[in-house]
C-alpha positions as CSV (number, residue, x, y, z in Angstrom):
1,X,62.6,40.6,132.7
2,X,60.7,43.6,133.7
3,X,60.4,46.1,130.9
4,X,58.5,49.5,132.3
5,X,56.7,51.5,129.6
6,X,54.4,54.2,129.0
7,X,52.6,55.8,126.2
8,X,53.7,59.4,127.2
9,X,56.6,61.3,129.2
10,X,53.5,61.7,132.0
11,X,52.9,57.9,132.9
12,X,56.8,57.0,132.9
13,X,57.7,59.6,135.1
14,X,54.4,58.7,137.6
15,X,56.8,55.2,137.1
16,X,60.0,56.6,138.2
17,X,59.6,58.7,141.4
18,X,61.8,61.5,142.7
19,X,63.6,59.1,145.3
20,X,66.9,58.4,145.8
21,X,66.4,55.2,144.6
22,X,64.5,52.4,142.7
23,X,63.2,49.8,144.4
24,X,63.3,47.5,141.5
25,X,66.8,48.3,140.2
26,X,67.7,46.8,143.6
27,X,67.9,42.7,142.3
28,X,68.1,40.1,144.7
29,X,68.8,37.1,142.7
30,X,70.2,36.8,138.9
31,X,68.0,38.7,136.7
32,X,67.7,41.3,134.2
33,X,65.4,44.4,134.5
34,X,65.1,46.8,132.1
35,X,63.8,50.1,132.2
36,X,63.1,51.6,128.8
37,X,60.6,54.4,127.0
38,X,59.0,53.9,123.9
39,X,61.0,55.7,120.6
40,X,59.9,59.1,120.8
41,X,58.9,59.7,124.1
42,X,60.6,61.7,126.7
43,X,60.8,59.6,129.9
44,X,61.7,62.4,132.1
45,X,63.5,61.5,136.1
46,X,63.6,64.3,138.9
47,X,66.0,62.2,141.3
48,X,68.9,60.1,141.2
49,X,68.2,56.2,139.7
50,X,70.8,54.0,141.6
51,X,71.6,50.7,140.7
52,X,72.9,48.2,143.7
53,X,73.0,44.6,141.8
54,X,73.7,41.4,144.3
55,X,75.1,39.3,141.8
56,X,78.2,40.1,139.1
57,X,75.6,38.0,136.3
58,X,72.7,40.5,137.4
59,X,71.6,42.7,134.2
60,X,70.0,46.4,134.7
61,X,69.3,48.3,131.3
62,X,68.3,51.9,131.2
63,X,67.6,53.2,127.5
64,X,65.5,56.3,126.7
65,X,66.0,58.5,129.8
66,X,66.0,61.9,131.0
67,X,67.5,62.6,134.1
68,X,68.3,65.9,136.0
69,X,68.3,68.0,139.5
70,X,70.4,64.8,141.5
71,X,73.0,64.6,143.3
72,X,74.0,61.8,140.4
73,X,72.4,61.0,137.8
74,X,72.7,57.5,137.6
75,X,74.7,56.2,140.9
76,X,76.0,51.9,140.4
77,X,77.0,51.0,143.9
78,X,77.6,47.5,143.7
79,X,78.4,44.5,141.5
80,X,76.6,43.6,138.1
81,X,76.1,44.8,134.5
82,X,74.8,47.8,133.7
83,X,73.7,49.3,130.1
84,X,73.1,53.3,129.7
85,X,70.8,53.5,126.3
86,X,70.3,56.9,124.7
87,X,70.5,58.7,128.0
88,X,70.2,62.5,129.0
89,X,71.9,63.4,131.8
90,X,71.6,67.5,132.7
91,X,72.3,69.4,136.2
92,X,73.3,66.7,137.9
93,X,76.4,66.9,140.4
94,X,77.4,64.0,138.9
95,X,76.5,62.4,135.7
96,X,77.0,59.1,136.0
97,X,78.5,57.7,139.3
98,X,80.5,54.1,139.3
99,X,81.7,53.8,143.2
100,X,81.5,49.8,143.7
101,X,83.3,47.5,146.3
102,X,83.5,44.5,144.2
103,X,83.5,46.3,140.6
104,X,80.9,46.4,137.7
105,X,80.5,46.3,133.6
106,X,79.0,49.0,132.4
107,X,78.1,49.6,128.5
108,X,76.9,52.6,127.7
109,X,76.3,54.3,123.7
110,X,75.0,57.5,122.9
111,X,74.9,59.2,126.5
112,X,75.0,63.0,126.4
113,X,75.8,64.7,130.0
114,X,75.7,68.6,129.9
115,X,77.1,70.1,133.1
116,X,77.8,69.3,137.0
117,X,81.0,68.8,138.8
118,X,81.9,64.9,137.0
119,X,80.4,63.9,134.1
120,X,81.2,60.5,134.8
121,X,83.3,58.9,137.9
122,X,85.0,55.7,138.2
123,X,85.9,53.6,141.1
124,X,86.4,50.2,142.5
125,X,87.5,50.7,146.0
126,X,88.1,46.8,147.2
127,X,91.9,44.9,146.7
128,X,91.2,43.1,143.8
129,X,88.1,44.4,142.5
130,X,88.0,46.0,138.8
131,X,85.2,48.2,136.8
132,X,85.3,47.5,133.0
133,X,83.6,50.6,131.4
134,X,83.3,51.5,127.9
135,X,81.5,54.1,126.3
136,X,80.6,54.5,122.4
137,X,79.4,58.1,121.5
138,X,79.7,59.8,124.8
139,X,79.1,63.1,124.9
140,X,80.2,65.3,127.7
141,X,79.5,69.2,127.8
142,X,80.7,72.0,130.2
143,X,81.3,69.7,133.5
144,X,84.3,70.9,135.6
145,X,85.6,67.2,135.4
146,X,84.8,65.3,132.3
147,X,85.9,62.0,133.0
148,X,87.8,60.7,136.3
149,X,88.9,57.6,136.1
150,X,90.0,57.3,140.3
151,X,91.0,53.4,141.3
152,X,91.3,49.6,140.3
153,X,89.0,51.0,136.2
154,X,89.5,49.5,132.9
155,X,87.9,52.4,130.8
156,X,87.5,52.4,126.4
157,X,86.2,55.7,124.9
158,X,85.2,55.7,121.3
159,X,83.6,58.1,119.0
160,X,82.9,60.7,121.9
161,X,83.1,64.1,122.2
162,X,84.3,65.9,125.7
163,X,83.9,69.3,125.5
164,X,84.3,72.4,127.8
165,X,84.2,75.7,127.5
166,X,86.5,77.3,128.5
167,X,90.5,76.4,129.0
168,X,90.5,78.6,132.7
169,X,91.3,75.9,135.1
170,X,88.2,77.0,137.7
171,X,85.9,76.4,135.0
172,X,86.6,73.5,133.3
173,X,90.0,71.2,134.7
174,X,90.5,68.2,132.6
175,X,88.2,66.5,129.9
176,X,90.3,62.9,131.3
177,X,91.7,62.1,134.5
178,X,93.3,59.0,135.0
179,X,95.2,58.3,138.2
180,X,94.7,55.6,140.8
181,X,94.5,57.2,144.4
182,X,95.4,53.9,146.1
183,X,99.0,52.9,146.1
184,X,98.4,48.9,145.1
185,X,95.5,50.3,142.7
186,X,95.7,50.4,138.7
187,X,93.6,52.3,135.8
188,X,94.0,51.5,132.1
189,X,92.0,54.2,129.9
190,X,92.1,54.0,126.1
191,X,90.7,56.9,124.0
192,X,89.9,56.2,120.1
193,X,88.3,58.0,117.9
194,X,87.6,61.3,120.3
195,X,87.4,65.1,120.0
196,X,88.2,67.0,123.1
197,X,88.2,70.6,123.2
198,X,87.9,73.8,125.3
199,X,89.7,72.6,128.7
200,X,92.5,73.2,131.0
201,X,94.0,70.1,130.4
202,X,92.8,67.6,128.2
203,X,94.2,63.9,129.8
204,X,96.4,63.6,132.5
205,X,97.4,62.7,136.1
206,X,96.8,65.6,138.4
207,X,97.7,64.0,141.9
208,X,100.8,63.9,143.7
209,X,99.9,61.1,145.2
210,X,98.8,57.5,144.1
211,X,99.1,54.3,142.8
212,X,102.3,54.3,140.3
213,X,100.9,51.7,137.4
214,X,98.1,53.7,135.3
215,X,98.0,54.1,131.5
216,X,96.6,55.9,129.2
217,X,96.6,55.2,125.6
218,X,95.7,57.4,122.6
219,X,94.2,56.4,119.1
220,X,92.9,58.5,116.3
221,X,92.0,62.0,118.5
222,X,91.7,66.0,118.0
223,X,92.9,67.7,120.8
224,X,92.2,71.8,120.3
225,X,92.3,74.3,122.2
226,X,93.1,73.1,126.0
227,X,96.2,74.5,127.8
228,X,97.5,71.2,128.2
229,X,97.3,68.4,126.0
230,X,98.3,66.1,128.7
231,X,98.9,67.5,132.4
232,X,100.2,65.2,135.2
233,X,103.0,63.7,137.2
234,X,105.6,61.8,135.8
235,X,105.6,58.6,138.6
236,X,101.7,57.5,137.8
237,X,100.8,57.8,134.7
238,X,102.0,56.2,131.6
239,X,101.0,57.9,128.2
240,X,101.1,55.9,124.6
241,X,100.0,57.9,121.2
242,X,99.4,55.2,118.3
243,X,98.9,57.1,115.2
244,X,97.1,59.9,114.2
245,X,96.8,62.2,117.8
246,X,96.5,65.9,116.4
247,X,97.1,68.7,119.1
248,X,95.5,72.0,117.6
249,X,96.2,75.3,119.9
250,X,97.5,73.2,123.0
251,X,99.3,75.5,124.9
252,X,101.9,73.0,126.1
253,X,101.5,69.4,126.3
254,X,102.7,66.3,125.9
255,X,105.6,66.2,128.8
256,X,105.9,65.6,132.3
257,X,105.0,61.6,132.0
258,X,106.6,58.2,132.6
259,X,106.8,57.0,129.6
260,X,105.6,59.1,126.5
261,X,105.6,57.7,122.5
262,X,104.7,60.6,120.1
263,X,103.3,60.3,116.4
């Protein structure tokens, strides 16, 4: 294990460089690095941290981090396991980036991303390749795309908040997009727990094009104030509601799907 800490936010940044990358986030062989600051301190990152793992047993662990001013925040290119710790992710195009060939875990718990194009973005781009992503305690503020869930993506939200501000569609689109691009590609999103708010649309399917097999399934969520509730086409996207889903001031919104099961 590598563990990299410092006693104040001065030596952990001197640790982290403004590079595109990390040289020791880049493992060669099964391991586990972890790259943590000490409670209380503010380990602050000018640059994009990416994370390219050569092995699917390979471990990187981030916990305690500031990052801002990238491109992406966090950018997982490759295979592996990944856990995002009590992360804050600001001004980056993208907050977190998932674009892998072979597919990666990720955990992540109590991440808060304020602004930039996508919050978070989710891909496995090889036939027979599959991300499996969840997130506990997620916040997302005021990025044009919350969460886009693109190809071949298992994806569990719970206990997060994804909130815009305001329901024009050039400001902020669609707290959660879920719609495979490829046509042999899949997602599967399931949202517990969740309060999503000031958007466009707040889940949905927006392409015309893609793969015809995704779902989405909803447990236990506010939905106020968005223009659509859910916003899509009917031939990709199948949308479940178990129990509980209140839509407050959705302007229209839960039509226009494959298969649809209302409270």
């Amino acid at each position: 294990m590598i563990r990299s800490v410092g006693n104040d936010s001065l030596r952990l940044q001197w640790l982290i460089p403004p590079f595109p990358f990390c040289p020791w986030l880049l493992a060669r062989s099964t391991t586990t690095n972890a790259l943590t600051a000490p409670g209380g301190v503010l380990a602050a990152v000018n640059g994009t941290i990416t994370v390219s793992l050569a092995n699917a047993t390979d471990l990187v662990i981030l916990d305690g981090l500031s990052i801002q001013n990238a491109s992406a925040g966090i950018d997982v290119t490759a295979t592996g396991r990944v856990e995002l710790r009590n992360l804050r992710l600001r001004g980056n195009g993208t907050g977190i980036n998932v674009d892998s060939a072979a597919g990666a875990v990720i955990r992540g718990s109590d991440v808060d991303i304020v602004g930039g194009y996508y919050g978070v973005y989710l891909n496995a781009t090889n036939a027979g390749a599959l991300n499996v992503v969840t997130f506990d305690r997620l916040r997302v503020d005021a990025a044009y795309f919350g969460i886009w869930v693109a190809d071949r993506t298992e994806l569990t939200v719970s206990d997060c908040v994804l909130s815009g501000r305001s329901t024009n569609s050039n400001d902020n689109y669609g707290a959660l997009l879920n719609q495979a691009t490829q046509a042999a590609s899949t997602t599967v999103v399931t949202v517990r727990n969740c309060l999503v708010a000031n958007w466009y649309a707040a889940f949905g399917s927006p392409l015309a094009t893609g793969g015809s097999g995704s779902r989405l399934n909803l447990h236990n969520n506010t939905i106020q104030r968005t223009t659509f509730g859910a916003y899509g086409h009917p031939t990709y996207l199948t949308v479940s509601s178990f129990g509980n889903n209140a839509f407050i001031e959705v302007g229209s919104g839960k039509s226009g799907f494959a298969v649809l099961t209302e409270n």
